[in-house]
C-alpha positions in Angstrom: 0.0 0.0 0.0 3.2 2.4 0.9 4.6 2.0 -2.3 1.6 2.2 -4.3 0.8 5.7 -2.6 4.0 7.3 -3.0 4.1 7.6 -6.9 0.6 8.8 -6.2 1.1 11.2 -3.9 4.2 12.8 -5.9 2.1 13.0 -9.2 -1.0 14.4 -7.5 -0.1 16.4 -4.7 -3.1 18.1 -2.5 -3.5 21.5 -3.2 -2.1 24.0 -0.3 -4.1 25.9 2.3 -3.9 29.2 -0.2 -4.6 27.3 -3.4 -7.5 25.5 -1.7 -9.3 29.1 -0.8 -8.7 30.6 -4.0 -10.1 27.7 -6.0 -13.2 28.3 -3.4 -13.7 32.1 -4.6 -13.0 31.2 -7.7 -16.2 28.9 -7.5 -18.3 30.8 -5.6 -17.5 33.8 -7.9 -18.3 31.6 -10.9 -21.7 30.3 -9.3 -22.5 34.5 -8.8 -22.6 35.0 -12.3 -24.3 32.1 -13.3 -27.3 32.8 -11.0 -27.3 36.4 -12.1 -27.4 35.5 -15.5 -30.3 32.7 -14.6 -32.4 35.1 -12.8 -32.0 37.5 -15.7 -32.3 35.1 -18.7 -35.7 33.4 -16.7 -37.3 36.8 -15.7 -40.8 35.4 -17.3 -41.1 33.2 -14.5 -39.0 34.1 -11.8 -40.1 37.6 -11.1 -43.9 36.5 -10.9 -42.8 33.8 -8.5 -40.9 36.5 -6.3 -43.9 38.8 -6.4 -46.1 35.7 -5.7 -44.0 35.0 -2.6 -43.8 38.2 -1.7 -47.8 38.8 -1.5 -47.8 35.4 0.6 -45.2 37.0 2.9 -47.5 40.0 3.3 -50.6 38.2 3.4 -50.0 35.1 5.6 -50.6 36.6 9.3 -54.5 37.7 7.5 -54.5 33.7 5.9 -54.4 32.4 9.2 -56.3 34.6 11.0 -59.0 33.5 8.3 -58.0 29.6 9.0 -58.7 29.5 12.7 -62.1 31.1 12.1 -63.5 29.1 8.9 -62.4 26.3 6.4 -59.3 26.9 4.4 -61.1 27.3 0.9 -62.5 30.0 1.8 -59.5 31.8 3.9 -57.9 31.2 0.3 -61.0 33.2 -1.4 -60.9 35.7 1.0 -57.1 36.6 1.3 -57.2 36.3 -2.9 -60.0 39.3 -2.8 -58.2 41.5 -0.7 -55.1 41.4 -2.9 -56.9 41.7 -5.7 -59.1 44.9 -4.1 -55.9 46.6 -2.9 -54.7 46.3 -6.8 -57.9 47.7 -8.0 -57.8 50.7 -5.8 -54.4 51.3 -6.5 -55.5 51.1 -10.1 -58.6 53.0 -9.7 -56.9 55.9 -8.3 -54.3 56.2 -11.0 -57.1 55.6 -13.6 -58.7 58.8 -12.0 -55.5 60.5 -11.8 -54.4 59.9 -15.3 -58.2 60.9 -16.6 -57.9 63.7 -15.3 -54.9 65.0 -16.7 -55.8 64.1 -20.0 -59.2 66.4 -19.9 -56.4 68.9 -20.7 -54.2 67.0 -23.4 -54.8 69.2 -26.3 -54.2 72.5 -24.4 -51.0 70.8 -22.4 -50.1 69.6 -25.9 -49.7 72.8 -27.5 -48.1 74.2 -24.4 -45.5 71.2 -25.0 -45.0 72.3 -28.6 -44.4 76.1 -27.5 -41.7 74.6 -24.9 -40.1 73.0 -27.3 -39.8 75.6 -30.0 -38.1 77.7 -26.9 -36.0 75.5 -26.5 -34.8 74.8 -29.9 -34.6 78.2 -30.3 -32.4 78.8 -27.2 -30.2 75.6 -28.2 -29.8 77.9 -31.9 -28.7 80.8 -30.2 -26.5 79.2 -27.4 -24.6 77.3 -30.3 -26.2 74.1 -29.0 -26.8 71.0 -31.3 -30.4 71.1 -31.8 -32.6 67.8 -32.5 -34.7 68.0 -35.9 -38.1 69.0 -35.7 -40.6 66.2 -36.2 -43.9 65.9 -38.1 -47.2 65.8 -36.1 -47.7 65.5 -33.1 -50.0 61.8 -33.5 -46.9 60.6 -36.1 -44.5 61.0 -32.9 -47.1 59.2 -30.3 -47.7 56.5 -32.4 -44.9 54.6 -31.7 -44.7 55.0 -28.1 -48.6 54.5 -28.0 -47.9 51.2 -29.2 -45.2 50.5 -26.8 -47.4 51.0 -24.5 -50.1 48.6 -26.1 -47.2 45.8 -25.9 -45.9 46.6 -22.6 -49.8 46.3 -21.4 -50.1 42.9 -22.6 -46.9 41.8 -21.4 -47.8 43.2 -17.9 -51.3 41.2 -18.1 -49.4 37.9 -19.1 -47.4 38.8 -15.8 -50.5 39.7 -13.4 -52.4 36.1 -14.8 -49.1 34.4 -13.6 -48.3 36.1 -10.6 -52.5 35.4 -9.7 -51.6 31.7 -10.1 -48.4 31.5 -8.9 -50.2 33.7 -5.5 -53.2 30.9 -5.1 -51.5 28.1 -5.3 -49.1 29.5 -2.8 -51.9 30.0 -0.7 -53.2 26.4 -0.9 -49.7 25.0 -0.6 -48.1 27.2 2.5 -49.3 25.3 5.5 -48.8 21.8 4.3 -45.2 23.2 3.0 -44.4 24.1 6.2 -46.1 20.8 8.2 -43.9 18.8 5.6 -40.4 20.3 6.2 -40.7 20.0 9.8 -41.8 16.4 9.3 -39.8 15.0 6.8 -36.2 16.7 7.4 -34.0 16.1 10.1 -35.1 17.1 13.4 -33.1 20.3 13.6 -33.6 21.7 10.6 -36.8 21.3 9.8 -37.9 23.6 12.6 -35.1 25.8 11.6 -36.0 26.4 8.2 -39.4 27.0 9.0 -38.7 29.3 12.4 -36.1 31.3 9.5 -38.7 32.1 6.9 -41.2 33.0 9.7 -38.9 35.5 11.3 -37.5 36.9 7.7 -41.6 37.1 6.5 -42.3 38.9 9.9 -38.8 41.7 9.5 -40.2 42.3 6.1 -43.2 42.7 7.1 -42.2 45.3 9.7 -40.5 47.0 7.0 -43.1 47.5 4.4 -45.4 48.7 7.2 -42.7 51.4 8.4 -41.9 52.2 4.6 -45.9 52.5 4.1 -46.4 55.3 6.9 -43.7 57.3 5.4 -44.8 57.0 1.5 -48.4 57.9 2.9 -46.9 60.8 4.3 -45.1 62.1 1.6 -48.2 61.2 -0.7 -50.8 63.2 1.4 -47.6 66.3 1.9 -47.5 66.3 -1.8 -50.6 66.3 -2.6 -51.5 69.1 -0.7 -49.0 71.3 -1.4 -49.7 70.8 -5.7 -53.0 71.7 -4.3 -52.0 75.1 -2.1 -49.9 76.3 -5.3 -53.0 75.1 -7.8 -51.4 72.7 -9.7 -53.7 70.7 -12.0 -54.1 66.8 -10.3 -52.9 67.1 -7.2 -54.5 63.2 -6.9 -52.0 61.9 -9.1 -49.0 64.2 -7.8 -50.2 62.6 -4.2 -50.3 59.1 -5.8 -47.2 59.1 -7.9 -45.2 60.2 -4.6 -46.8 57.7 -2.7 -46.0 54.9 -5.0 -42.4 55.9 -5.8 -41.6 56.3 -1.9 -41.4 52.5 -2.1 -38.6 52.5 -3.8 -35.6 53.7 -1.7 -33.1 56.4 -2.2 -33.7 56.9 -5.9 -38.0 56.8 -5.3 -38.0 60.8 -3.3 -35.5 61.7 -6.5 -37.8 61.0 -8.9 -40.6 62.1 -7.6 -39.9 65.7 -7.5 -39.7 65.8 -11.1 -43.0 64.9 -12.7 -45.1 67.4 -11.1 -42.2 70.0 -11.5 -42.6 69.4 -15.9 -45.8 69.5 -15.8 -46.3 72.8 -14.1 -43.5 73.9 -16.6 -46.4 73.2 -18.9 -49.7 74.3 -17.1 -47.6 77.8 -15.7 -45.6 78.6 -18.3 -43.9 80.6 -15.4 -40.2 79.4 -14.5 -41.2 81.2 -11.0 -44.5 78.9 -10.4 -42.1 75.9 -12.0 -39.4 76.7 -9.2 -42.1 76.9 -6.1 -43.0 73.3 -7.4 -40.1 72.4 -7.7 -38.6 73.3 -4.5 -42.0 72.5 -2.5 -41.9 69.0 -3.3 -38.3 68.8 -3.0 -38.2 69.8 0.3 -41.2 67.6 1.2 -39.1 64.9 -0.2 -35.8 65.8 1.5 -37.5 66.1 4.8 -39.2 62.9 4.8 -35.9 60.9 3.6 -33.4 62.2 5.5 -35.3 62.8 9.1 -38.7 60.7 9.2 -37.6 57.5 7.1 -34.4 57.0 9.6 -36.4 57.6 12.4 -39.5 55.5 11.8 -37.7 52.6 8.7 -34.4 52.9 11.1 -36.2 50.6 13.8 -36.2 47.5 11.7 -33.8 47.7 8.7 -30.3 47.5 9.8 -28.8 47.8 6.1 -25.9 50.1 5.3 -27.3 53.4 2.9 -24.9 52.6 0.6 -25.9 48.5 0.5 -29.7 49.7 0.0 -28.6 51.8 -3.2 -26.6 49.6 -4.9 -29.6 46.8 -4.2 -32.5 49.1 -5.7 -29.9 49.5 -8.8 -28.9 45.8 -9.3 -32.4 44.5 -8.8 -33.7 47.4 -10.9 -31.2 46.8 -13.6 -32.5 43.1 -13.2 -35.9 43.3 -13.5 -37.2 46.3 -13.8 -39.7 48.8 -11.8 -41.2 46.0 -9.8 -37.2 44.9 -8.8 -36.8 47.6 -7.5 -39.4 47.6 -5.6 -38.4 44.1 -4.0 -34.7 45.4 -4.0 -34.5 46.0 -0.2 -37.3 42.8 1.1 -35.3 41.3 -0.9 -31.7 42.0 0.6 -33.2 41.9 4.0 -34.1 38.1 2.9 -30.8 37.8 2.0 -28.8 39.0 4.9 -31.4 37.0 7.5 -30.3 33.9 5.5 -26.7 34.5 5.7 -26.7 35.2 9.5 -27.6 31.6 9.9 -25.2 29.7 8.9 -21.8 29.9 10.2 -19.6 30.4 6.8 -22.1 33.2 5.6 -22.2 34.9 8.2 -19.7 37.7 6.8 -22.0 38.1 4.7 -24.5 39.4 7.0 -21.7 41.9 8.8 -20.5 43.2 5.7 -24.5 44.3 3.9 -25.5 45.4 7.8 -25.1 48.9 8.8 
């Protein structure tokens, strides 16, 4: 055996202590871009299966409230409903919004078309490289009008699976969890289940601190659009509301909407500017002195790990991934604090 092992040995030796670590990053850096480049090549499917989970991690304390108090078809029923009359409100209220602003498209159009003819005019004069003009104004909607008409099929396709994908969550959850504490190992059965409980419950926490402060700055907005008669406060109100979900770059872009379309209804660069700085400050305010305070309690990420989170997951999947960026990270981080090797991890994405 000793002399069969020798030649072996000499041929083949072990790799060192050093090697052995950098053929590990090596992997795990491999196995990071492979499962970026999955989740972005299977968006179809995987992003209505995270929003799908995502509404079950919301909705799960209401499913079994509804369980303990009548059979489970109809908890399912019920809980389905109430997603689906949150959604329509949601809807509803932009509908509303959006109908009103159109009762002044033609006049807003022509305002646009005066704009623009400043501009190009002030681009001439300034020595500025100046865009051709273009034909009518319906020749230059058409193609984004049917963008649009694409885009809202695709988002239908999306909404059907994300439905499905939501109730058959639903009807699966509890016997999920009744079958992972049964049929793994003892300890980690109960683990895994315990660890998706307390990560569903810190998100939760979350969304509900990150909802008082986007209903603030909604109801702030919209009430100062309205004080400085701007057109649609409603939909100023709304689109604040809704962007204040997503972090950092949500109060940014929110600002500037309301601040071009005044541009259009004024005329006035003064009016433009009180918009402008109005909702600004309302903005600035509320993310640098209410969000800490009241979203501070329950996230624990690093500012800069919560940017560059809304960015990748944006870049990833769009408007609704960056919307999951930070549940999503918070997922992440709870994971990696439970297991000894990942939990650097966790201490290098926590503030």
């Amino acid at each position: 055996m000793t002399e069969y092992a020798e030649p072996l040995t000499r041929e083949n030796p072990a790799p060192s202590g050093p090697d052995r670590r950098l053929r590990t990053r090596m992997l795990i850096a491999i196995g990071v871009v492979l499962a970026v480049a999955a989740l972005r090549w299977s968006e179809p499917v995987t992003l209505p299966l995270t929003v799908a989970v995502f509404l079950l991690v919301l909705t799960r304390p209401l499913q079994c409230w509804l369980e303990q108090r009548s059979p489970k078809w109809l908890a399912v029923i019920v809980t389905t409903l109430t997603v689906l009359l949150a959604v329509a409100v949601i809807a509803g209220a932009v509908v509303l919004g959006v109908g009103q602003v159109a009762t002044r498209a033609p006049e807003m159009a022509e305002r646009l078309q005066i704009v623009a003819e400043q501009a190009r005019r002030w681009a001439q004069a300034h020595g500025l490289p100046v865009p051709a003009a273009g034909g009518e104004m319906g020749e230059r909607l058409f193609p984004v009008i049917s963008r649009l008409v694409r885009s809202g099929g695709v988002t239908l396709e999306r909404l059907g699976l994300i439905l499905a994908f939501f109730i058959l969550g639903l009807l699966e959850v509890s016997a999920f969890c009744d079958k992972a504490r049964e049929r793994l190992r003892a300890p980690h059965g109960d683990a895994l289940v315990e660890g998706a409980a307390e990560t569903s419950r810190r998100v939760r926490r979350y969304l509900g601190a990150l909802t008082i402060t986007s209903l603030i700055s909604g109801v702030a907005t919209g009430l100062f659009t309205l004080a400085v008669g701007l057109d649609s406060p409603l939909i100023w109100g709304l689109v604040a509301f809704l962007l204040n979900y997503v972090p950092t770059i949500g109060p940014f872009v929110a600002v500037v909407p309301p601040t071009l379309y005044a541009l259009l209804q004024f005329g006035s660069l003064g009016r433009t500017a009180v918009v402008f700085f109005g909702v600004g400050a309302i903005q600035f305010f509320i993310g640098n002195f209410l969000d800490p305070k009241i979203e501070g309690r329950v996230l624990s990420l690093s500012p800069l790990v919560v940017l560059v989170s809304v960015v990748f997951w944006g870049w990833m999947w769009g408007v609704l991934g960056a919307l999951l960026a930070v549940p999503l990270t918070v997922a992440l981080v709870d994971v990696c604090d439970r297991f000894q090797r990942s939990r650097w991890v966790s201490a290098l994405l926590s503030e």
